[in-house]
C-alpha positions in Angstrom: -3.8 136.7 -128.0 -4.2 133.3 -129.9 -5.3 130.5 -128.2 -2.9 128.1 -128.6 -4.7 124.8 -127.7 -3.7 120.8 -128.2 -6.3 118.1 -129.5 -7.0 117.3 -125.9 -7.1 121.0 -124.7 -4.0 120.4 -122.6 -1.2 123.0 -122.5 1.1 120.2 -120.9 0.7 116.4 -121.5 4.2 114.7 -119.3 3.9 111.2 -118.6 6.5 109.1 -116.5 8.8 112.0 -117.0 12.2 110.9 -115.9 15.9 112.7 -114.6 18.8 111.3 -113.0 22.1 113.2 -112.0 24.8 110.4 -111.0 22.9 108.0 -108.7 20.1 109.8 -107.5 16.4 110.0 -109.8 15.7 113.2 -109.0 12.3 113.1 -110.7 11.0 109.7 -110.7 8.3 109.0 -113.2 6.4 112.3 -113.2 3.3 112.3 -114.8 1.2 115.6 -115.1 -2.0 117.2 -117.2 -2.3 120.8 -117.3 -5.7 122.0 -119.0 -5.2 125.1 -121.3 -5.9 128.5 -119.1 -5.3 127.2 -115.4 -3.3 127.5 -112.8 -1.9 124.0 -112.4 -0.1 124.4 -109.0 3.4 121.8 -108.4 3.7 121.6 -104.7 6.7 120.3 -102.4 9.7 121.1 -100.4 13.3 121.6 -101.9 14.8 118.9 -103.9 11.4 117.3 -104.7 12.0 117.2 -108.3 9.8 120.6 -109.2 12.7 122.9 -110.8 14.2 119.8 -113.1 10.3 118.7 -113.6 9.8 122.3 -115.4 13.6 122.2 -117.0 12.5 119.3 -119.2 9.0 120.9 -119.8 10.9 123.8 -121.1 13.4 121.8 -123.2 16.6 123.5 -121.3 17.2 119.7 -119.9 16.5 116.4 -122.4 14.5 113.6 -120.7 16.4 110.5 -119.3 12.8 108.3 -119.6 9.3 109.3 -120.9 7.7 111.9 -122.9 6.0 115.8 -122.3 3.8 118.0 -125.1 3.3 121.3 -125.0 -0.2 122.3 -126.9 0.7 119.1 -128.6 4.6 119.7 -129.5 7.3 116.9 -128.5 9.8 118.5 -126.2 12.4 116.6 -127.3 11.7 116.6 -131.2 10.0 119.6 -131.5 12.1 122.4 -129.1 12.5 125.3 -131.3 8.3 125.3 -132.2 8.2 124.7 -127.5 10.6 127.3 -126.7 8.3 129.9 -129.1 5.2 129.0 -127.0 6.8 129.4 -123.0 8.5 131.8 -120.7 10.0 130.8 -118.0 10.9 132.9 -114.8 13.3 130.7 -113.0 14.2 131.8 -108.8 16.3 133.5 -110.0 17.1 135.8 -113.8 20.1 136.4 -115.6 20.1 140.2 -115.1 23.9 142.3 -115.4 25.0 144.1 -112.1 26.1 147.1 -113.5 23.5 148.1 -115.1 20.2 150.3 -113.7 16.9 148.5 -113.4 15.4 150.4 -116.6 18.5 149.4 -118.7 18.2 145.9 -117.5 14.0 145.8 -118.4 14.8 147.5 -121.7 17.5 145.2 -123.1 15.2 141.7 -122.2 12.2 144.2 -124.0 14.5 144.8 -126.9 15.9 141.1 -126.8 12.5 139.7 -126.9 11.5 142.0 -130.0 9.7 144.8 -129.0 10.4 147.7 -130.6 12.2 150.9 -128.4 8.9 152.5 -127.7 7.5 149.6 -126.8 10.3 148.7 -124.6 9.6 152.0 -123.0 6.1 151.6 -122.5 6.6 147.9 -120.6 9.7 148.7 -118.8 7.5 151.4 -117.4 4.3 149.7 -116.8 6.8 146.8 -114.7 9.1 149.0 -113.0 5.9 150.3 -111.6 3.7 147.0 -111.3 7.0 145.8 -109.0 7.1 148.6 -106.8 10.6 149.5 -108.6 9.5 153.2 -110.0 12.0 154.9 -107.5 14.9 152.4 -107.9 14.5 152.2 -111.4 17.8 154.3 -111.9 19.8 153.1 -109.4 22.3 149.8 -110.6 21.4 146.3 -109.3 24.6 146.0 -107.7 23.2 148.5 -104.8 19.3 146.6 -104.6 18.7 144.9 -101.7 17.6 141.1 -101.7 14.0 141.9 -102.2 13.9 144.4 -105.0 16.4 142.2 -106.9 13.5 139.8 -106.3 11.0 141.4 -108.0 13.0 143.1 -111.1 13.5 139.0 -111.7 10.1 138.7 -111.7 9.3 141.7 -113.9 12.2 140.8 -116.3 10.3 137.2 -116.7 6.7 139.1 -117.3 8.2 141.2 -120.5 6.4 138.7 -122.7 3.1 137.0 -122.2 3.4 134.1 -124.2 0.4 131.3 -124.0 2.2 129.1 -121.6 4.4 130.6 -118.5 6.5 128.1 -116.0 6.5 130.2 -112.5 9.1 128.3 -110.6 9.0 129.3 -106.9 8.1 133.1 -107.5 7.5 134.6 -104.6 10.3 133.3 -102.6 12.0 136.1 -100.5 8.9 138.4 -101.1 7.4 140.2 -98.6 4.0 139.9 -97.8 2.7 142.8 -99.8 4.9 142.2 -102.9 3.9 138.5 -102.7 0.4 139.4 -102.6 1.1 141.5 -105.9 2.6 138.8 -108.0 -0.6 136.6 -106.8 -2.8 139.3 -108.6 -0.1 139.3 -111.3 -0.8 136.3 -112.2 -4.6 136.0 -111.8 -4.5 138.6 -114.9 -2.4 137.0 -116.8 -4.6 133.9 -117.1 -7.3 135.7 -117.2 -6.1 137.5 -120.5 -5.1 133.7 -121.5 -2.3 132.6 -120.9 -1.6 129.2 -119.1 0.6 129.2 -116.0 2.5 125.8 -114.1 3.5 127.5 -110.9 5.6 125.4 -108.7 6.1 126.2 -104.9 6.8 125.3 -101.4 4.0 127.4 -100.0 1.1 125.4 -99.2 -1.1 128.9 -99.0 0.0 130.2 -102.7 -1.2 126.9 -104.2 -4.3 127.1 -102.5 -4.8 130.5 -103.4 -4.2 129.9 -107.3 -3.8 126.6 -108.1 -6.9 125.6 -110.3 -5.2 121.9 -109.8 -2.3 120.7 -107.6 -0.1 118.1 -107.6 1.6 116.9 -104.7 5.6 116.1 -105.8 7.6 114.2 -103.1 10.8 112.8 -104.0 10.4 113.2 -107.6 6.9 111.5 -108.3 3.7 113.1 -107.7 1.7 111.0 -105.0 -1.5 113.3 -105.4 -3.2 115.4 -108.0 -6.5 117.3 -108.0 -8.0 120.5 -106.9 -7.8 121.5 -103.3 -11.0 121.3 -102.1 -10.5 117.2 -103.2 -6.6 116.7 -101.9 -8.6 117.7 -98.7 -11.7 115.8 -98.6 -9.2 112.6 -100.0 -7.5 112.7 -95.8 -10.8 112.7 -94.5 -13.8 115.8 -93.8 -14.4 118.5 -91.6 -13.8 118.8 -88.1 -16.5 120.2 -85.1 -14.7 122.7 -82.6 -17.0 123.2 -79.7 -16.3 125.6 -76.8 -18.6 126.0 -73.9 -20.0 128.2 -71.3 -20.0 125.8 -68.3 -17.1 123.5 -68.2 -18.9 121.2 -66.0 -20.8 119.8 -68.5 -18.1 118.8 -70.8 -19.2 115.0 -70.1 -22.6 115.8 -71.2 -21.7 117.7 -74.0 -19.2 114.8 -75.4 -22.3 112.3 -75.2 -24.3 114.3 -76.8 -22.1 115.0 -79.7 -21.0 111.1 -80.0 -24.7 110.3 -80.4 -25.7 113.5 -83.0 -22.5 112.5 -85.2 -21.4 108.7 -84.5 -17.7 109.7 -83.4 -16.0 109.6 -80.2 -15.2 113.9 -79.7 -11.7 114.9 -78.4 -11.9 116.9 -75.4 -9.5 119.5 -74.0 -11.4 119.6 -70.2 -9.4 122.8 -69.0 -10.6 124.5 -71.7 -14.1 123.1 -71.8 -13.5 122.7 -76.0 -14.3 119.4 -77.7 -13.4 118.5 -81.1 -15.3 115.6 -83.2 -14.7 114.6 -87.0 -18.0 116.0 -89.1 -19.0 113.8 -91.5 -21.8 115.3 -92.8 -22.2 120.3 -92.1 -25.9 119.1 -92.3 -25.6 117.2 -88.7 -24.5 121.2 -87.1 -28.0 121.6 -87.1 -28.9 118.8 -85.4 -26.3 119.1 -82.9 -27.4 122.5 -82.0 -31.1 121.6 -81.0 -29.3 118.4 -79.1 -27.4 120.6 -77.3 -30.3 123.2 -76.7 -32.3 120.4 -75.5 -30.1 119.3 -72.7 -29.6 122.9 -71.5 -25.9 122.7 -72.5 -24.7 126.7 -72.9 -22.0 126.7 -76.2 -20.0 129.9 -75.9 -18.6 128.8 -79.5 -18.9 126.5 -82.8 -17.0 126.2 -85.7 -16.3 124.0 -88.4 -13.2 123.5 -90.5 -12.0 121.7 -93.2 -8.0 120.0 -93.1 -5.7 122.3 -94.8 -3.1 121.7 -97.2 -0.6 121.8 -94.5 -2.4 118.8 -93.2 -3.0 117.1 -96.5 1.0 117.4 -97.4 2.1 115.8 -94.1 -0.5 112.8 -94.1 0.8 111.8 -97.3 4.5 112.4 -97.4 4.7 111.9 -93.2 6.7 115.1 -93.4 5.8 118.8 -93.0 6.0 121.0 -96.7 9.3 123.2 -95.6 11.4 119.8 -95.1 14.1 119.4 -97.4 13.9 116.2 -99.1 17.5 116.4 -101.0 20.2 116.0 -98.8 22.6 115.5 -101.2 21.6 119.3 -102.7 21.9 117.9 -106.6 18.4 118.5 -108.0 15.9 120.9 -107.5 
């Protein structure tokens, strides 16, 4: 595969990427860099502004304010020399009812150029990457939600070109089938080719996202790997259960003095839970603890998750939906 790279070695340079439809900015000065062979995760609920964010990317809607390259190519001046560098697999394809899930795969293979043997050869190595082998003669008109799900997906995987826009694909997957496309798409950037995924699951980002950012009413409010969108609302966090309830007051002194923060306690439960600035002070918690005869039935540590991250900055939980009017994606 050539590696199609821009001087900067950024698949996607957008800055202050505007779109309004009527009255409403639907994405509000979106700014994003996505380095050549990454996962670069969008995260946010409906109607943030991800689906029109990647419909300008992919030149199917023009700008109303700012600019976006792909591997250095204007969107808006250059479309023909973007479009031959992208795929896009949108929610949901434009696949014909009639026809059987083989005749479908084999007219986007032919479409996109391959010849009929090769059309052969990738309708077959999809139908049965999807799960579809058994289905594959059967017309879409008699799938069920699901399997019409994943011959979407397929029919978007027919080409690997360098850069692929994933919007929202795993929605209405099942666990299993989701957990395919994840591996799906860890091959195909490891073979090269550079993926924007966008999503409203908090655990798919964290699971493939090289870099995230946070989209909330059409502008991005955070940006960087996971590990830093969760250190950025604060560190880890001591959960400590013990033997003998009775010396929960002991306990909480001794933990206030080892780590310089007032614990939470949960008394009926004999569990107390303290911020962690520093995994290093575990240690010295322990022999505190040890010292003082205090019995700890268990300890563990844990960082915020992205759940966590999304709601301290957007004061909202990630499956809110954030368009009322239903306008813009």
């Amino acid at each position: 595969m050539t590696n199609h790279v821009s001087a900067a070695g950024l698949a996607i340079e957008a800055t202050d990427l505007v779109k309004v439809f009527g009255t409403q900015r639907a994405v509000d000065g979106v700014s994003l860099a996505v380095p050549t062979g990454t996962v670069y995760g969008v995260l946010g609920p409906n109607g943030a502004g991800k689906t029109t964010t990647i419909r300008m990317l992919a030149t199917l809607l023009r700008p109303d304010g700012g600019s976006a390259r792909v591997f250095g190519h204007d969107v808006v001046r250059e479309p023909s020399t973007v479009r031959s560098l992208i795929g896009v697999t949108g929610q949901y394809a434009s696949v014909d009812e009639d026809l059987t899930a083989t005749e479908n795969l084999m007219v986007f293979s032919r479409l996109l150029g391959l010849s009929r043997s090769a059309s052969r050869r990738r309708t077959a190595d999809l139908l049965e990457e999807f799960a579809l082998t058994d289905a594959a003669d059967k017309p879409l008109k008699n799938f069920s939600g699901g399997m019409r799900r994943r011959l979407d997906l397929a029919a978007g995987l027919i080409a690997t070109p360098p850069l692929l826009f994933l919007d929202e694909p795993t929605t209405g997957l099942d666990p299993r089938t989701r957990a395919q496309m994840w591996e799906t798409i860890r091959g195909l950037v490891r073979d090269g080719t550079t993926v924007l995924l966008t999503t409203q699951y908090l655990d798919e980002a964290d699971q493939l996202a090289d870099r995230i950012a946070v989209i909330d009413r059409g502008r991005v409010i955070a940006d960087g790997t996971a590990d830093e969108l969760k250190s950025s609302i604060g560190g880890s966090s001591l959960h400590l259960t013990l033997a003998d309830r009775s010396q929960l007051d002991l306990a909480r002194r001794v933990l206030a003095e080892v780590l310089g923060t007032e614990p939470q306690a949960t008394p009926e439960a004999g569990r107390l839970t303290a911020a962690l600035p520093d995994a290093g002070d575990t240690t010295d918690l322990l022999i505190g603890l040890r010292e003082r005869d205090i019995a700890v039935e268990e300890i563990s540590v844990s960082r915020p998750s992205l759940d966590e991250v999304f709601l301290t900055l957007t004061g909202h939980p990630a499956d809110t939906d954030t368009d009322p009017e239903r306008t813009a994606a």
